[in-house]
C-alpha positions as CSV (number, residue, x, y, z in Angstrom):
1,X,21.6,-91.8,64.1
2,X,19.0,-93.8,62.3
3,X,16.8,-90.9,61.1
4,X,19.9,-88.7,60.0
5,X,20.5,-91.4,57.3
6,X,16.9,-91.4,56.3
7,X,16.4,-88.0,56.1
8,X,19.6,-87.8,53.9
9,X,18.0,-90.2,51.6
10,X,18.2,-89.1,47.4
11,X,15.8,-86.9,47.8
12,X,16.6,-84.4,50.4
13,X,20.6,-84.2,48.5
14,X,18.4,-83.4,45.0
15,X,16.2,-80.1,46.5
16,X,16.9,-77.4,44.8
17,X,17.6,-75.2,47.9
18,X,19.5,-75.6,50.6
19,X,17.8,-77.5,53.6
20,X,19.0,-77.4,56.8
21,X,17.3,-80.0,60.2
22,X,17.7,-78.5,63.5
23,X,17.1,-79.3,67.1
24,X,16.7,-77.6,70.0
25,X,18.8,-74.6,68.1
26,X,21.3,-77.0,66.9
27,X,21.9,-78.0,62.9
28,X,22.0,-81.8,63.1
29,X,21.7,-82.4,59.0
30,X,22.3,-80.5,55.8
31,X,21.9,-81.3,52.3
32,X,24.7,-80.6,49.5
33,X,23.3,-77.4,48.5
34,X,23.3,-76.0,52.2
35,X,27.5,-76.8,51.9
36,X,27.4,-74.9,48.4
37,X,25.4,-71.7,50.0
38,X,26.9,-71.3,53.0
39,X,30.8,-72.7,52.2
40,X,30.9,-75.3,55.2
41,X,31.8,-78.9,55.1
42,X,28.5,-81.2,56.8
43,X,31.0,-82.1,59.3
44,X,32.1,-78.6,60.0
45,X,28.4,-77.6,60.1
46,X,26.6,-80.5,61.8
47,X,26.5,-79.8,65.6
48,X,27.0,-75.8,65.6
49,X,24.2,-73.4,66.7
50,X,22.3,-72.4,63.4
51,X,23.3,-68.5,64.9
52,X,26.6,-69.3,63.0
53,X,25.0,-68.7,59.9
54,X,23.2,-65.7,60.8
55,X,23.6,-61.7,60.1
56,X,22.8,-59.0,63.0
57,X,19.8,-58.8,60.6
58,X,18.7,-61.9,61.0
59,X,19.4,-62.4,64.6
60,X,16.8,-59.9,65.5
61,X,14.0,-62.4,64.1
62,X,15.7,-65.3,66.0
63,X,13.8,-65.0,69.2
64,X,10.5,-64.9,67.5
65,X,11.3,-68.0,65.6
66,X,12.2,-69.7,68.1
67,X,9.3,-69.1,70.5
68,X,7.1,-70.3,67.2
69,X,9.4,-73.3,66.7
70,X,9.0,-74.6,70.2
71,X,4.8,-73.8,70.5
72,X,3.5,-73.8,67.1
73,X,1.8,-76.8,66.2
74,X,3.3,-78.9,63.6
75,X,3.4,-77.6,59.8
76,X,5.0,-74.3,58.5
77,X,5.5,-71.5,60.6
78,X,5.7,-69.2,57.6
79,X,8.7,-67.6,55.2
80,X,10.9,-64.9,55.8
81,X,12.8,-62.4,53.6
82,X,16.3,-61.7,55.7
83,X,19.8,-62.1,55.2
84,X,22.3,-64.8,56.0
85,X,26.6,-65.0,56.3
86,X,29.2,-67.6,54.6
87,X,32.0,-69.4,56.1
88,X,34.0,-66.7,55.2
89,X,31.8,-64.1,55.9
90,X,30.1,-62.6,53.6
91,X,26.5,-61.7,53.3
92,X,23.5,-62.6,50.8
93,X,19.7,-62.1,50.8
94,X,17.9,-65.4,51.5
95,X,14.2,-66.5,51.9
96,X,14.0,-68.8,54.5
97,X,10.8,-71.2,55.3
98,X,10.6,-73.2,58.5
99,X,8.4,-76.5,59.2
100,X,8.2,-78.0,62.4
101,X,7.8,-82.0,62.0
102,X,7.7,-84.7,64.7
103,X,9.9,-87.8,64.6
104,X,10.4,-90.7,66.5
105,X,13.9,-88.7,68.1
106,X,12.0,-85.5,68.6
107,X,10.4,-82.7,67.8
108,X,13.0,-80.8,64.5
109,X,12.5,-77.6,62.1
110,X,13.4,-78.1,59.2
111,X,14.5,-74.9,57.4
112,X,14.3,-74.7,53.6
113,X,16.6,-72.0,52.4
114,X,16.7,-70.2,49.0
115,X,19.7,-67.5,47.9
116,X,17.7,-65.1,46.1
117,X,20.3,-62.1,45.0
118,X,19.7,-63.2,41.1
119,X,16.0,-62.0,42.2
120,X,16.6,-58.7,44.1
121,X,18.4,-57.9,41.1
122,X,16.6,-58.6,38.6
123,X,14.2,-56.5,40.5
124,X,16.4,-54.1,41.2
125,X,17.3,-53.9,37.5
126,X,13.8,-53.5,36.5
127,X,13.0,-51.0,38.6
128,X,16.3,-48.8,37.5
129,X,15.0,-49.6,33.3
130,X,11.4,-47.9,34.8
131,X,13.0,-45.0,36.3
132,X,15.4,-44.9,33.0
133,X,12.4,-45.1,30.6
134,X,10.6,-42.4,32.8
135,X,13.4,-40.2,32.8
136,X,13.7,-40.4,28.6
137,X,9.7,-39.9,28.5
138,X,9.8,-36.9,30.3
139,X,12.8,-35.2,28.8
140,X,11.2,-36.3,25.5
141,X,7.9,-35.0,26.8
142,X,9.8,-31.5,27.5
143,X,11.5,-31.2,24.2
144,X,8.4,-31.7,22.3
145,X,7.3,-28.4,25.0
146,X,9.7,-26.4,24.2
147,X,8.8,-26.7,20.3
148,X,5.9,-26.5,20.8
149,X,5.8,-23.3,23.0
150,X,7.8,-21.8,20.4
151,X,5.2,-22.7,17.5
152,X,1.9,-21.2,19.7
153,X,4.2,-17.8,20.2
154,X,4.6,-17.7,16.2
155,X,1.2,-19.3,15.3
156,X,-1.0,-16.7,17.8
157,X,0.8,-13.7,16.4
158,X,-0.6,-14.8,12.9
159,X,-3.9,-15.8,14.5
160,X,-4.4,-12.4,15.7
161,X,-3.5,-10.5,12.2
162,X,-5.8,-12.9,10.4
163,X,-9.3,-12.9,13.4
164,X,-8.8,-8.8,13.2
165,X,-8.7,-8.4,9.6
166,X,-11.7,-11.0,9.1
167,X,-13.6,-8.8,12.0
168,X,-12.7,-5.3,10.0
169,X,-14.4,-6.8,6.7
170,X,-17.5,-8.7,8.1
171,X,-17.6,-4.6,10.0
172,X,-17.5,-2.9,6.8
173,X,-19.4,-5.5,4.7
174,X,-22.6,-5.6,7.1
175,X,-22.1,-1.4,6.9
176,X,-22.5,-1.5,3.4
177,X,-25.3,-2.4,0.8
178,X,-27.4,-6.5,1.2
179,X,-24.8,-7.2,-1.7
180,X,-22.0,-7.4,0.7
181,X,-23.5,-10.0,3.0
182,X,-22.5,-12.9,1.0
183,X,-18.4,-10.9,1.8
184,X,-19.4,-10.9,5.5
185,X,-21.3,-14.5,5.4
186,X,-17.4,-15.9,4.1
187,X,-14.7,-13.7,6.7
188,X,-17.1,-15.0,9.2
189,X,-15.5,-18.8,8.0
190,X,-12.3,-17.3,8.3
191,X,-13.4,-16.0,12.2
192,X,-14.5,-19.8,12.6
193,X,-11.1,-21.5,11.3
194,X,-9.1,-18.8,13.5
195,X,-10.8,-19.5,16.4
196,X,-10.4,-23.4,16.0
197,X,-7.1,-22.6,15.6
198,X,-6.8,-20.1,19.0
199,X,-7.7,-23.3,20.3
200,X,-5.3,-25.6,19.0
201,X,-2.3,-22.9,20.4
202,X,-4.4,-22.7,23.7
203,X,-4.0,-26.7,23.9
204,X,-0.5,-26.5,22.9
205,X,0.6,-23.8,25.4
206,X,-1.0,-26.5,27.8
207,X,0.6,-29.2,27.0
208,X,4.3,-27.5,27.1
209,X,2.9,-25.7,30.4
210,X,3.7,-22.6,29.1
211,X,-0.1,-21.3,29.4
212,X,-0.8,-18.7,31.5
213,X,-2.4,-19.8,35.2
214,X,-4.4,-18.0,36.9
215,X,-5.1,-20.1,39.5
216,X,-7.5,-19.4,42.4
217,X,-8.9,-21.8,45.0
218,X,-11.3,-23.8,44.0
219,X,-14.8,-26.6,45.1
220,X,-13.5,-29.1,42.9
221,X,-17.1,-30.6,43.1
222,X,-18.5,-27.5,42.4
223,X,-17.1,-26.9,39.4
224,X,-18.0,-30.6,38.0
225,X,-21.6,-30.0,39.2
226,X,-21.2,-26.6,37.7
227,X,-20.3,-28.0,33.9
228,X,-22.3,-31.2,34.0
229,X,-25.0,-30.0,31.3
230,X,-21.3,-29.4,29.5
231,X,-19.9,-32.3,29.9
232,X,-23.7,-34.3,28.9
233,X,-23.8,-32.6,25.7
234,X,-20.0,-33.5,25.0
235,X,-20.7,-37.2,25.6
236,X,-24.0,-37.4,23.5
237,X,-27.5,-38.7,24.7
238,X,-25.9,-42.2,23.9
239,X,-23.8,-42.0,27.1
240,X,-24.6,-41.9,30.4
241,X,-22.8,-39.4,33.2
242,X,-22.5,-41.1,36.4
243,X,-21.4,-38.1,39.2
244,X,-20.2,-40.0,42.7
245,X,-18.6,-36.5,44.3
246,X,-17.2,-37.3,47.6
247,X,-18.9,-34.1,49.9
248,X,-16.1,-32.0,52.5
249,X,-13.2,-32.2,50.3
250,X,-10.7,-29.1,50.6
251,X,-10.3,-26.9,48.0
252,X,-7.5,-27.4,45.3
253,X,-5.3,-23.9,43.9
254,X,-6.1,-24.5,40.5
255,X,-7.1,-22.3,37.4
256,X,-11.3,-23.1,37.2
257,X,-10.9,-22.7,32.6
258,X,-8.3,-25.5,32.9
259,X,-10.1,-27.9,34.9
260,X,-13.2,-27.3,32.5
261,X,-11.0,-28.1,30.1
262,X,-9.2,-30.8,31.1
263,X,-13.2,-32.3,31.7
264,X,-14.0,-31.9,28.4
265,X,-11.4,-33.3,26.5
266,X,-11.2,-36.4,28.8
267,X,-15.3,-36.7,28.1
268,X,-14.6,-36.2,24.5
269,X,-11.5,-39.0,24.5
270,X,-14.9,-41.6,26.5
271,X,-17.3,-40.4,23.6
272,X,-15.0,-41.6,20.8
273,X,-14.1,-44.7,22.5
274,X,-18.1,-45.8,23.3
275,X,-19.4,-45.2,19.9
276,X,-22.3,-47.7,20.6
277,X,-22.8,-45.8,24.1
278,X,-21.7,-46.8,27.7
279,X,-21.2,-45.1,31.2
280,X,-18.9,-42.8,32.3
281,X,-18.0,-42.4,35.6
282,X,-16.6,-38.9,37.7
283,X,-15.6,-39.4,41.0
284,X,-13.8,-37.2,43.9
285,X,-12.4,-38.2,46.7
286,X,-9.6,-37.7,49.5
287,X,-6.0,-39.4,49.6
288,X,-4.0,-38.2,52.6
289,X,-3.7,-34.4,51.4
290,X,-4.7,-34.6,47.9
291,X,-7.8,-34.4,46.4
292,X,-8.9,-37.6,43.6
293,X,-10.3,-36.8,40.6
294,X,-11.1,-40.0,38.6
295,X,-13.0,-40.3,34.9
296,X,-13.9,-44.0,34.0
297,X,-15.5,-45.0,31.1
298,X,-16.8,-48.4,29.8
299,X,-15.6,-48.1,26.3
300,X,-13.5,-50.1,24.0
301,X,-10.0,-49.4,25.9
302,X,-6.2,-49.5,25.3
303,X,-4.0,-51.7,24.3
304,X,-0.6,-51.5,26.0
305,X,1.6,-50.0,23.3
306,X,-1.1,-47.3,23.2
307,X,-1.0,-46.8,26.4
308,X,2.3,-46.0,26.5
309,X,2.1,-43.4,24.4
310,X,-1.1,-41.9,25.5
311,X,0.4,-38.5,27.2
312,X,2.6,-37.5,24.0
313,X,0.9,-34.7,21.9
314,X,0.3,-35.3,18.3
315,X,-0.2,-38.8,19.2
316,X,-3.4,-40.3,17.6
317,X,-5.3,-43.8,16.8
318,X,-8.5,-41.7,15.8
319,X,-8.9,-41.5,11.8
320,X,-10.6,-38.5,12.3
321,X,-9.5,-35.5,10.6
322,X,-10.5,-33.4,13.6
323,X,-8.3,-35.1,16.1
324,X,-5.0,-33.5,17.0
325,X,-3.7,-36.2,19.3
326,X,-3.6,-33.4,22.0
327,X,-6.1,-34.3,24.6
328,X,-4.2,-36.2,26.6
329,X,-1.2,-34.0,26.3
330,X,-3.2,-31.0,27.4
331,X,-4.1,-32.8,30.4
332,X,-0.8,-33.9,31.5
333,X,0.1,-30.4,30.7
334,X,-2.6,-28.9,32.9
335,X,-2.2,-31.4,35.9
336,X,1.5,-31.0,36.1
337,X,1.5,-27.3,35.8
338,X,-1.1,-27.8,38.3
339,X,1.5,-29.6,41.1
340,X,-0.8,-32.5,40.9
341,X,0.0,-36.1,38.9
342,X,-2.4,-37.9,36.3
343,X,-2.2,-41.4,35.7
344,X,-4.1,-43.7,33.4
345,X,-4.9,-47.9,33.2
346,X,-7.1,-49.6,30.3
347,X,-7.2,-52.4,29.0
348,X,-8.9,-53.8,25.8
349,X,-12.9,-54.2,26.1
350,X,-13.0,-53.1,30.0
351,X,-12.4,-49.2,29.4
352,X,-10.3,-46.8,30.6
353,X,-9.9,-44.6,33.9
354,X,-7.8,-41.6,34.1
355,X,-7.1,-40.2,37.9
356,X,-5.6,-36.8,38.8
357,X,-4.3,-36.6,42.3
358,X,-4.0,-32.4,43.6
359,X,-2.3,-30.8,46.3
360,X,-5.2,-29.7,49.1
361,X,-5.7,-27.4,51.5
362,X,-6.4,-24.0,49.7
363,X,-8.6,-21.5,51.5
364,X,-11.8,-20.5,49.6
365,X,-11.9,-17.1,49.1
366,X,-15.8,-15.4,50.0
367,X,-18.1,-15.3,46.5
368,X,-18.4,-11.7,45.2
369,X,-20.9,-10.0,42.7
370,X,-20.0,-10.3,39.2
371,X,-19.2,-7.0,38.1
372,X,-20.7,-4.6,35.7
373,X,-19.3,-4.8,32.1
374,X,-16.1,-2.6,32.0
375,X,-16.2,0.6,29.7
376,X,-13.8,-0.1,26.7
377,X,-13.7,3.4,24.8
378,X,-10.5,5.9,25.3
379,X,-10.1,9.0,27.2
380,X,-7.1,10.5,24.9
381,X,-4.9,8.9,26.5
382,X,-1.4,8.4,25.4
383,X,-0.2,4.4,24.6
384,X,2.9,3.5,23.6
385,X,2.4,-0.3,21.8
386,X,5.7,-2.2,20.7
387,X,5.2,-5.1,18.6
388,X,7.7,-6.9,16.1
389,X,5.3,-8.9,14.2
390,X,3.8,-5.4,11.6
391,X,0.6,-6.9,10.5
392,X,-0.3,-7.1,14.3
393,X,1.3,-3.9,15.4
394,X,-0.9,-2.8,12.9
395,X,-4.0,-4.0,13.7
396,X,-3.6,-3.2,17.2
397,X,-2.8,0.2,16.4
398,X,-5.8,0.7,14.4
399,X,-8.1,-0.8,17.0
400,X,-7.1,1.8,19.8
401,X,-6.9,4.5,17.3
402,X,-10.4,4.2,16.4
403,X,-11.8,3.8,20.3
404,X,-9.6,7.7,20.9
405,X,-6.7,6.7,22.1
406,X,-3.3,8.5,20.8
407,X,-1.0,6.1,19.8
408,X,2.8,5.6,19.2
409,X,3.6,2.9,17.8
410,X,7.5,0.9,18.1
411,X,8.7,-2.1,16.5
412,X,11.0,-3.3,19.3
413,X,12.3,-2.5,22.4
414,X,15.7,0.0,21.3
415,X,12.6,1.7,19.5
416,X,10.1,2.6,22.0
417,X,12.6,3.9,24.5
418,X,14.2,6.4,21.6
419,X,10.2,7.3,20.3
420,X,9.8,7.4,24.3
421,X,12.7,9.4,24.8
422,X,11.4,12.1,22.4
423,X,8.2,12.4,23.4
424,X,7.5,15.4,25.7
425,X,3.9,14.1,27.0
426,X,2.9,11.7,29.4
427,X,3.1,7.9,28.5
428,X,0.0,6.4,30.3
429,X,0.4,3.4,29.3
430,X,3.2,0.3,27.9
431,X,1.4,-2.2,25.6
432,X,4.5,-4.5,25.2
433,X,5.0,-7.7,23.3
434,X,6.4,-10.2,26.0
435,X,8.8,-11.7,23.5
436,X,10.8,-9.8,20.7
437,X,14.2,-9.9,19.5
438,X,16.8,-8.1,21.1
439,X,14.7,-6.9,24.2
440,X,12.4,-8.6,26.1
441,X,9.3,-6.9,27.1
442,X,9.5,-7.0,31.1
443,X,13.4,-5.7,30.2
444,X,11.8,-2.6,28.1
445,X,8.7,-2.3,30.7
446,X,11.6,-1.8,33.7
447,X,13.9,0.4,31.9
448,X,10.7,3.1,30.7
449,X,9.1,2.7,34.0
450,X,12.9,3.7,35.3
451,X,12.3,7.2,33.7
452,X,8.7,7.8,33.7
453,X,7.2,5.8,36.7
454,X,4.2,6.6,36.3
455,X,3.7,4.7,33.2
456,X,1.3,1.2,33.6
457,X,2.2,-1.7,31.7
458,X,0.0,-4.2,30.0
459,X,2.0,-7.0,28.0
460,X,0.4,-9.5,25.4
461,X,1.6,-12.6,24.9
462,X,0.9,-15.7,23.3
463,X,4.1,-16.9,25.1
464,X,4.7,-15.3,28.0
465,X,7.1,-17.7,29.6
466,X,9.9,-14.8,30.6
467,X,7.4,-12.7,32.8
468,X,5.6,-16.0,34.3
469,X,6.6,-17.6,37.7
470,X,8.0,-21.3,38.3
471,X,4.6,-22.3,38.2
472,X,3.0,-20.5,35.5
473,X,1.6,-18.1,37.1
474,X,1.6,-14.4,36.3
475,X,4.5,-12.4,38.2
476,X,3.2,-10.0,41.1
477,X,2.2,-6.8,39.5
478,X,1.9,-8.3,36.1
479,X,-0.8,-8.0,33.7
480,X,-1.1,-9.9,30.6
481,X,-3.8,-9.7,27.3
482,X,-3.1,-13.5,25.8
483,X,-3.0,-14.1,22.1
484,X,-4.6,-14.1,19.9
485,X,-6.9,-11.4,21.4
486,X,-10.3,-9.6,19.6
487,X,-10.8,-6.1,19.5
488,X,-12.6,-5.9,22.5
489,X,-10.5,-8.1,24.5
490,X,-7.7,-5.6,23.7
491,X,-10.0,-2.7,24.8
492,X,-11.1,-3.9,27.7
493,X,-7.8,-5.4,29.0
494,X,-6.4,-1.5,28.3
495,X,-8.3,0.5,30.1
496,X,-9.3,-1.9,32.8
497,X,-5.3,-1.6,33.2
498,X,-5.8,2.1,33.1
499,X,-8.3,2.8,35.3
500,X,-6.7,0.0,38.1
């Protein structure tokens, strides 16, 4: 036919792809490629219904293209992704593009064809290198949790010897002569550094989601209307707080203090990065059932290897001496521990947005009155306090002592149930370590409370992973003081405990 030998020409054997002409459902032509792809001769080919070279896959598109063949006007009728079978019949992905052209013998599609298996895996390579990287990040991610659980348990149990001491001398020194006040002026530095440092343990715990939840359900919006002034004087009068709060969104089962703080340290991380001022941007909103929390700012963004690394603690572009590289950390930590996801996109000179996605659909419990300030002095009641670290064993003992309280004081667990044993009074109350060598506190908790049930149980804990639940939240029944704790946070957390 004269149009077969035109079309044939140089230029349709040097495509690329594999072309294939058909008519009325029949392959009339096909180029040299098409014989490579599909492993059939042009003779064998030519004159065969193109459903020779289809899959079941592709034969449920074939009525569809057809109808478009025969009433589309000419010009391309659009790609497909499907699959296609050899001679010999095996299978491969193809993308396939159809254009309908009129020639002097008719009305012909010509099909361009394109094998693209070296794409899909390629893709599919990529995609298993993601999954692979974010499968190394997070066991990374969880390693550095682990230490650094282990160095808040240590580093709270010193906090607490050295706040309590620097609180028994500023006592004594305001007590005594105007002489001493320079001696109260200089442990009240020492309160300041201690607390900086309860802070630093706090975002640690975070981080390695080994801080304790207590999570409650929560207006999301209400709390960011409820800590704007907060979050205004975090950012500076340099920067402007855009709110855009999405109204009816259902309430979130978070802890309120984490949220707060995962607000601030994400205003904080804006403020360093808009040192010449900018915008930043809160907004809620719904996806599906999950509530959006996005931050935005307009500062000087991220560049991609930064990025990268933007979730792992310690991590730090800041030449401050202040910053810890633990921002971001704590709020992975807090999200996660949360059941929600965080995610985060910059780039250079455009700024950066953050978005937390959580879990919906928590009932909001009915607002109560606050209540009246608890009274923290003792009664004469007997406590039995087992600590391993002395200095703190110590000061705790010493605290309680002095509000009237008798107090029997343990090292350990073995301890406590022999000084327990011995006693012939009534043991009101358990003030346990969480974790100590050789016995664990809930393991020393259930075998006093086996013999003297009606003994309550406070533990204290700057790690209290072995009496928390899967998701960090406290064990029914259980009641925990954190560390590093004040004298009247362990006073009020003791006979609250007592009189409940």
């Amino acid at each position: 036919m004269e149009w077969s030998e035109e079309l044939a020409g140089g230029l349709l054997q040097a495509a690329p792809d594999a072309i294939l002409v058909i008519d009325a459902g029949r392959i009339v032509l096909i180029n040299e490629r098409a014989e490579q792809l599909y492993g059939w001769r042009r003779a064998e080919l030519e004159g065969q219904t193109v459903e020779v070279l289809l899959t079941d896959h592709a034969r449920t598109l074939l009525a569809e293209r057809k109808r478009l063949m025969q009433e589309s006007s000419p010009g391309s009728i659009g790609t497909v992704c499907t699959t296609a079978r050899r001679k010999d019949g095996t299978e491969f992905p193809c993308e396939s593009s159809t254009t309908i052209i009129v020639t002097p013998q008719g009305r012909l599609a010509v099909a361009v064809v394109r094998d693209i298996t070296e794409r899909l895996n390629a893709e599919t390579e990529k995609a298993r290198l993601r999954a692979e990287a974010q499968a190394h990040r997070s066991q990374r991610l969880e390693s550095l949790g682990q230490l650094a659980g282990g160095i808040a348990h240590d580093f709270n149990n010193m906090l607490g010897v050295i706040l309590n001491y620097a609180n028994f001398v500023i006592e004594e020194a305001e007590s005594a002569d105007p002489d001493a006040s320079m001696i109260a002026a200089d442990a009240k530095q020492v309160v300041k550094a201690g607390q900086r440092g309860t802070d630093l343990t706090h975002q640690l715990l975070a981080f390695a989601r080994r801080e304790v939840v207590r999570p409650m359900p929560l207006d999301l919006n209400a709390l960011i209307a409820g800590v704007r002034e907060l979050i205004c004087r975090t950012l500076g009068d340099h920067i402007r707080l855009i709110l855009r709060l999405e109204p009816g969104l259902p309430a979130v089962n978070c802890d309120p203090a984490q949220i707060e703080q995962l607000l601030v340290h994400l205003a904080l991380n804006a403020r360093d990065a808009m040192p010449a001022g900018g915008n930043v941007v809160i907004d809620t909103g719904r996806l599906d059932d999950e509530v959006r929390l996005r931050i935005t700012d307009t500062g000087r963004g991220m560049p991609t290897d930064v990025l990268e690394r933007a979730f792992e603690p310690f991590y730090t572009t800041k030449g401050s001496p202040e910053s810890t590289g633990l921002g971001l950390a704590t709020v992975y930590g807090i999200v996660t521990q949360a059941g929600g996801e965080v995610g985060i996109t910059s780039e250079v000179g455009l700024g950066t947005t953050v978005t937390v996605l959580l879990p919906g659909g928590a009932e909001l419990a009915p607002e109560e009155d606050p209540a009246e300030r608890p009274e923290t002095g003792g009664r004469g009641e007997t406590l039995l306090v087992v600590e391993d670290e002395d200095a703190l064993r110590d000061v705790a003992g010493r605290i309680l002592t002095g509000a009237g309280y008798r107090v029997i004081c343990a090292e350990g667990g073995p301890q406590a149930l022999d000084l327990a044993g011995r006693h012939d009074g009534e043991i009101d109350l358990l003030v346990s370590d969480v974790v100590m060598p050789g016995m664990l506190g809930n393991e020393l908790a259930e075998r006093l409370t086996g013999v003297r049930p009606g003994t309550r149980v406070l533990y204290m804990s700057g790690y209290a992973h072995p009496v928390l639940a899967s998701e960090g939240t406290l064990q029914e029944g259980v009641t925990l003081l954190e560390k590093p704790f004040t004298a009247t946070d362990l006073l009020t957390a003791v006979r609250k405990r007592l009189d409940n």
